[in-house]
VMD Tcl script that builds the backbone (N, CA, C; Angstrom):
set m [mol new atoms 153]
animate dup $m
set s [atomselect $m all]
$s set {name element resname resid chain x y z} {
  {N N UNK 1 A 215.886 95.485 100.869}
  {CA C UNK 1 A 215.282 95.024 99.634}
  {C C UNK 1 A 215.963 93.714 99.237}
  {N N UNK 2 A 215.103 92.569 98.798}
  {CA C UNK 2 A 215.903 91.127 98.547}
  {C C UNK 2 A 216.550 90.738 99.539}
  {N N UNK 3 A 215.601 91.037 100.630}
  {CA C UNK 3 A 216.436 90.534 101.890}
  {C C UNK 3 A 216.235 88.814 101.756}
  {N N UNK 4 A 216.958 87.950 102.082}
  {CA C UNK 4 A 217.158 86.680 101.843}
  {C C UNK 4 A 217.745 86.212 100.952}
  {N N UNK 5 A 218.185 86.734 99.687}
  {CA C UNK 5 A 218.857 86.625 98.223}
  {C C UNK 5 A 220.193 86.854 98.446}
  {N N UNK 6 A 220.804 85.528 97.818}
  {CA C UNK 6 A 222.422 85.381 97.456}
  {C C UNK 6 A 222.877 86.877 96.805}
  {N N UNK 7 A 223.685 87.388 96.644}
  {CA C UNK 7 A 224.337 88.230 95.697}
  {C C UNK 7 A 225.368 87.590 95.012}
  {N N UNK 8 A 225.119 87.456 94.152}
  {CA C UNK 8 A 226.556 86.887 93.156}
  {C C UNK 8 A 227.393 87.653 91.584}
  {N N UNK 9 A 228.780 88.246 91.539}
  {CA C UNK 9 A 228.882 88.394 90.555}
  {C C UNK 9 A 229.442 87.376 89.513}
  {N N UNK 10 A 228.939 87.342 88.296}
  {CA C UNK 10 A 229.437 86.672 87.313}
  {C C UNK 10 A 229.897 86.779 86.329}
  {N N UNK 11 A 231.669 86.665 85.943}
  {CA C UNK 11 A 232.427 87.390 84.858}
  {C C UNK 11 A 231.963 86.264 83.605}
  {N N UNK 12 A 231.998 86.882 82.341}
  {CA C UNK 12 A 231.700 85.687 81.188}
  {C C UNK 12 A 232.647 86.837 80.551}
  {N N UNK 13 A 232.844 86.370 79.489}
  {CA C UNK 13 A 233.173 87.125 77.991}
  {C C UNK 13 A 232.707 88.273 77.308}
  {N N UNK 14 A 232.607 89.557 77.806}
  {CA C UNK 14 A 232.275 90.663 76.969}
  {C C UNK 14 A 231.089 90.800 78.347}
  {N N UNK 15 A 230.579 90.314 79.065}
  {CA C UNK 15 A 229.573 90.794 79.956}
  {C C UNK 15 A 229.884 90.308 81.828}
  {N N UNK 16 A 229.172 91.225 82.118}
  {CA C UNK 16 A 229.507 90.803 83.819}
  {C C UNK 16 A 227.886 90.987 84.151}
  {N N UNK 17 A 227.517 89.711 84.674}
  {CA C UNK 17 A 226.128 89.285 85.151}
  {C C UNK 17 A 226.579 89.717 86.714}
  {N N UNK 18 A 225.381 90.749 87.108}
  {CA C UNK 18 A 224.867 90.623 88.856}
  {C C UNK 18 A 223.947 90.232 89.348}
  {N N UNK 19 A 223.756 88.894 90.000}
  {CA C UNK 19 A 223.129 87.833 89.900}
  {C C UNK 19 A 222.430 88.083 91.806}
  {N N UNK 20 A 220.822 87.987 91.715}
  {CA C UNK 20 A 220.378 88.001 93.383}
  {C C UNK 20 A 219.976 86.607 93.170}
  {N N UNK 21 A 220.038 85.600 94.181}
  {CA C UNK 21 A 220.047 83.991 94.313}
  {C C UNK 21 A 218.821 83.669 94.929}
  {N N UNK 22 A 217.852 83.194 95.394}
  {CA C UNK 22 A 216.966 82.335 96.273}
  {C C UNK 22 A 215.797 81.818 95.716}
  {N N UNK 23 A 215.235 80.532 96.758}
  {CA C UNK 23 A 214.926 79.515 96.131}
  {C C UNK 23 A 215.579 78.502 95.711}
  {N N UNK 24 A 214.999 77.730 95.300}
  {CA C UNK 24 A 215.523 76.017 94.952}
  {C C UNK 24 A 215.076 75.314 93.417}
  {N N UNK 25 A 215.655 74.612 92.374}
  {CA C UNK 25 A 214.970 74.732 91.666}
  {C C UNK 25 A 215.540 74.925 90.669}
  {N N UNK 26 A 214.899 74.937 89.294}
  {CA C UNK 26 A 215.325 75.116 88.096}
  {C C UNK 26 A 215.702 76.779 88.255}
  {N N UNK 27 A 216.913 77.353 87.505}
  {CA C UNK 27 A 216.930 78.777 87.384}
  {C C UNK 27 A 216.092 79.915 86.327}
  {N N UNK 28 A 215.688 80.857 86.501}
  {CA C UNK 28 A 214.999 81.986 85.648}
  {C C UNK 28 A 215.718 83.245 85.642}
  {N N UNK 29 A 216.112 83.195 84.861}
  {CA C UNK 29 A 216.438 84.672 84.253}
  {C C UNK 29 A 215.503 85.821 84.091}
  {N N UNK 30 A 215.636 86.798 85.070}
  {CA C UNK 30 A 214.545 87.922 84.825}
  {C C UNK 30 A 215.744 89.271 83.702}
  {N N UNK 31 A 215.271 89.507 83.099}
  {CA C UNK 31 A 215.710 90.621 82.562}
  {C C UNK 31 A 214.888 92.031 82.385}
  {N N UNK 32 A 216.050 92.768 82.810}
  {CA C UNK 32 A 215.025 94.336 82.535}
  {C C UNK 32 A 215.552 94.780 81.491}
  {N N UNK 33 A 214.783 96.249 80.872}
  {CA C UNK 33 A 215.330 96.784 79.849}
  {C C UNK 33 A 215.998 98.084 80.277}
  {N N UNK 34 A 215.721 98.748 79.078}
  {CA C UNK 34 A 216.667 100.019 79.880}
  {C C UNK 34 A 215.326 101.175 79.568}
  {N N UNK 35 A 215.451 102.375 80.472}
  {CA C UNK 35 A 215.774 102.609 81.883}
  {C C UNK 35 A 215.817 101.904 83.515}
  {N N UNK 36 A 214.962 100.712 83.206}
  {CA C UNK 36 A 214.818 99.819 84.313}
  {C C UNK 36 A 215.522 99.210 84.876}
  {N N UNK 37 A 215.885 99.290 85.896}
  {CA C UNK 37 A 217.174 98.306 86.943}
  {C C UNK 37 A 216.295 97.548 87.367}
  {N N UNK 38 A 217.162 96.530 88.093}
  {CA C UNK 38 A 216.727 94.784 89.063}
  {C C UNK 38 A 215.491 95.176 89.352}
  {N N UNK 39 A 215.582 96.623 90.240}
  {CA C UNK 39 A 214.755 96.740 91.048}
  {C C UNK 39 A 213.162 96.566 90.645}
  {N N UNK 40 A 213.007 96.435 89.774}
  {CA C UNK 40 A 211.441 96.607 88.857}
  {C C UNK 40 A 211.180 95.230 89.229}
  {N N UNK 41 A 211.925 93.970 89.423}
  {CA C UNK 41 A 211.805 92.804 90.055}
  {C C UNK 41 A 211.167 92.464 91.740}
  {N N UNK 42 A 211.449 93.640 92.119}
  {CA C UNK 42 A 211.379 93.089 93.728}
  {C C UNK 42 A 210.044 92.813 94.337}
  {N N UNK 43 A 209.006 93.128 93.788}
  {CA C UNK 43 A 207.343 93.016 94.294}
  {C C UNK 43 A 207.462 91.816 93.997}
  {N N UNK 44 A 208.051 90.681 93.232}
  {CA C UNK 44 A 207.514 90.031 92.341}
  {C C UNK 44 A 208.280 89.003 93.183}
  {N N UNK 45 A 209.700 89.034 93.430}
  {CA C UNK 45 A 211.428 87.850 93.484}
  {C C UNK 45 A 210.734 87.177 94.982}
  {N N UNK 46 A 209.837 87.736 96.168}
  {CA C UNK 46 A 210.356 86.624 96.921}
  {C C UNK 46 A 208.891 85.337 96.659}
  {N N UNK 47 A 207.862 85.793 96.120}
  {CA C UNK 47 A 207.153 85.078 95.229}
  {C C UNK 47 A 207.788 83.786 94.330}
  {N N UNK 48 A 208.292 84.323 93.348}
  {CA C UNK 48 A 208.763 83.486 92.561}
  {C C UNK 48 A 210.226 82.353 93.187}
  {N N UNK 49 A 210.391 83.196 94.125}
  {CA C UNK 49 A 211.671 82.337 94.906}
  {C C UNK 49 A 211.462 80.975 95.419}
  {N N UNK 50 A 209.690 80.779 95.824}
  {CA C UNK 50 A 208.780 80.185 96.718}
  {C C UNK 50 A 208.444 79.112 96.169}
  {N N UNK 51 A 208.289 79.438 94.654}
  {CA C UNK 51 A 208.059 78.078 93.841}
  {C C UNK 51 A 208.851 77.755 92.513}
}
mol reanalyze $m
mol bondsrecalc $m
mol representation Tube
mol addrep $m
């Protein structure tokens, strides 16, 4: 799943971002809510990676 995507973690202040990477380009923030993990993203990430 997200085969081709960077994995990156990212420490900030009070939160730790887990970040999947690909594509070129301005960045987008997908956010899920809760019960939903990343995964509710993946039909969608190598699409949007593309443009």
């Amino acid at each position: 799943m997200f085969s081709g995507f960077e994995e990156r973690t990212v420490d900030l202040p009070g939160a730790t971002i887990h970040a999947k990477i690909a594509g070129e380009g301005e960045p987008l923030l997908l956010l899920h809510g809760y019960p939903q993990t990343h995964v509710m993203w993946h039909p969608i990430a190598q699409e949007l990676a593309q443009s």
